[in-house]
C-alpha positions as CSV (number, residue, x, y, z in Angstrom):
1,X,-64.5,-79.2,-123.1
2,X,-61.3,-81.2,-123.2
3,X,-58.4,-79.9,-125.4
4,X,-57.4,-82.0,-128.3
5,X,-54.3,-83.8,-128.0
6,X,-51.1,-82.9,-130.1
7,X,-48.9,-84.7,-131.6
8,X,-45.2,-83.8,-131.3
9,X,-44.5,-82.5,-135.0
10,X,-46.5,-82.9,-138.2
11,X,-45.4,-84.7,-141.2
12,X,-46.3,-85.0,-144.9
13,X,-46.0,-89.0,-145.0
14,X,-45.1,-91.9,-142.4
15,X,-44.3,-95.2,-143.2
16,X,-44.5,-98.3,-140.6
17,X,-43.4,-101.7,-140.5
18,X,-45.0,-102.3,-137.2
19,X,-45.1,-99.6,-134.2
20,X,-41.9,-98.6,-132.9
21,X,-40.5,-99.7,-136.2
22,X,-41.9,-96.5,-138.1
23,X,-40.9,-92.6,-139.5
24,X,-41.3,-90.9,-137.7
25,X,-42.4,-92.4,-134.0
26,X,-45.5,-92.9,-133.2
27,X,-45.9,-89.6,-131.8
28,X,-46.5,-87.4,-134.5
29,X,-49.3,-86.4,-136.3
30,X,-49.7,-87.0,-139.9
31,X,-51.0,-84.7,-142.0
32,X,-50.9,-86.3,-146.1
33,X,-50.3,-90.0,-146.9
34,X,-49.6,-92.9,-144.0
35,X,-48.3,-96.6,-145.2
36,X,-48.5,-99.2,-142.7
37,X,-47.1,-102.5,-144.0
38,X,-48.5,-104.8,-140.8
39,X,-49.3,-102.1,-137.7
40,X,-49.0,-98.3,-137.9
41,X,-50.1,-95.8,-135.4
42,X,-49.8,-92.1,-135.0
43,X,-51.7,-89.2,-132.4
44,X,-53.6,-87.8,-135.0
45,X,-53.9,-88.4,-138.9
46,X,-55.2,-86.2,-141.7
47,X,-55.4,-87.6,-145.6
48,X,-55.4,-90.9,-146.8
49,X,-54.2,-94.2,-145.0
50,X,-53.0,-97.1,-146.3
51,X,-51.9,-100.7,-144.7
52,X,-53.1,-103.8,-143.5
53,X,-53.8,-102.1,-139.5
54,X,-54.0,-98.7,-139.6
55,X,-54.2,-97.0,-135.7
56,X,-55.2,-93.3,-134.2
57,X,-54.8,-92.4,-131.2
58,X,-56.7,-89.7,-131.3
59,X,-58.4,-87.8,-134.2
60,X,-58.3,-89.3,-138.1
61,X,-59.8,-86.9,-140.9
62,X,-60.0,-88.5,-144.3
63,X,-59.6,-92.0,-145.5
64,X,-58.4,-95.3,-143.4
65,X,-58.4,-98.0,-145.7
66,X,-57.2,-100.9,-143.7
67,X,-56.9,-104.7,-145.1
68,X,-57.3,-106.2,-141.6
69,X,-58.6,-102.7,-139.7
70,X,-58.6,-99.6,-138.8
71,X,-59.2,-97.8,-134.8
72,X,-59.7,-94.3,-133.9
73,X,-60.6,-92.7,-131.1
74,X,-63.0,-89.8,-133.0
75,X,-63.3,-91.0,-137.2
76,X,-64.2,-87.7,-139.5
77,X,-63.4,-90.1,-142.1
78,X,-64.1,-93.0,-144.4
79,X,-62.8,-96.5,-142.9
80,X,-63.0,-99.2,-145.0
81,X,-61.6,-102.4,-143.5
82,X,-62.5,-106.0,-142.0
83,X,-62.5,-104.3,-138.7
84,X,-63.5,-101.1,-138.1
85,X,-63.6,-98.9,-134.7
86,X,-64.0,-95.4,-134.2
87,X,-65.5,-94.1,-130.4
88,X,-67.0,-91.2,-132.3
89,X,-68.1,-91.5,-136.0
90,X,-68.7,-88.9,-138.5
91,X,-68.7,-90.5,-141.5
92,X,-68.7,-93.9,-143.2
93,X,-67.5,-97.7,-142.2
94,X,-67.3,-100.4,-144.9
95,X,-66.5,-103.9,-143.5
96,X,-67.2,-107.1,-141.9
97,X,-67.3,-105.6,-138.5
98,X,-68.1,-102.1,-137.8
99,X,-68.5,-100.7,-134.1
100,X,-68.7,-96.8,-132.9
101,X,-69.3,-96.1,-129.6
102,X,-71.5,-92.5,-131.4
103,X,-72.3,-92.0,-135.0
104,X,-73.6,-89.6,-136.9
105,X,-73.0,-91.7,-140.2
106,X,-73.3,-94.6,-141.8
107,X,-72.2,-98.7,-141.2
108,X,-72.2,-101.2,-143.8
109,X,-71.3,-104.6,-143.4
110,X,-72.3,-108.3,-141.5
111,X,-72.4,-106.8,-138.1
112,X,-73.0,-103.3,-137.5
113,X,-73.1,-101.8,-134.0
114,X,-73.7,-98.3,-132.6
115,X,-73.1,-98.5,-128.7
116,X,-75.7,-95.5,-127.7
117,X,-78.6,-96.4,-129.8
118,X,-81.9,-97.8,-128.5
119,X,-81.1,-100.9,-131.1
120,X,-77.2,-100.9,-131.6
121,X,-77.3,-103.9,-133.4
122,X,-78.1,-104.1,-137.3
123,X,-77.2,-106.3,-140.0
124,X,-76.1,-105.0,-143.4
125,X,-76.7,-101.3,-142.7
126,X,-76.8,-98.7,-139.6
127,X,-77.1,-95.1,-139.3
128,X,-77.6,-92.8,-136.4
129,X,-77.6,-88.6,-137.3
């Protein structure tokens, strides 16, 4: 089984303009709140984030609520978003577009994919468990 990747240091709350212009780099985790005004993107994210495109690396636990979108490698979380993209999904995405590579969750929105189904296609709603 592959070891989770770490972030350099943790921190309470980040703040981004647009990656490298954010506090701390991009190479932390972030464990509380994360505000990305256009692009923000940390290792791995625990809590709730905020901003128009909200990026992780590797693991994001909690809530991504991202005007334009949201990506992480594994989602334990809520992402709510026009775009939403998680490899692995455990949890809910609410948007226009939602894709996960695995799910055991929930999709809601116009398109709705889940890559290792038999059907990974589905308007309006899609669930694997």
């Amino acid at each position: 089984m592959p070891q989770p990747v770490v972030g350099r240091g943790k921190t309470p709350i980040s703040f981004a303009i647009v990656d490298p212009i954010q506090l701390p780099t991009h190479d932390w985790d972030v464990v509380g709140l994360r505000i990305n005004c256009i692009y923000g993107r940390n290792v791995n994210f625990t809590g709730l984030d905020l901003g128009l495109i909200n990026a992780t690396d590797e693991l994001a636990v909690g809530l991504q609520a991202g005007l334009g979108g949201n990506y992480a490698r594994e989602a334990r979380a809520w992402q709510m978003g026009f775009i939403n993209y998680a490899e692995l999904l455990k949890g809910l995405q609410i948007g226009v577009v939602n894709y996960a590579g695995t799910a055991e969750g929930v999709q809601i929105g116009v398109v709705n994919v889940i890559a290792d189904k038999d059907f990974p296609f589905m308007p309006i709603i899609n669930a694997s468990f």
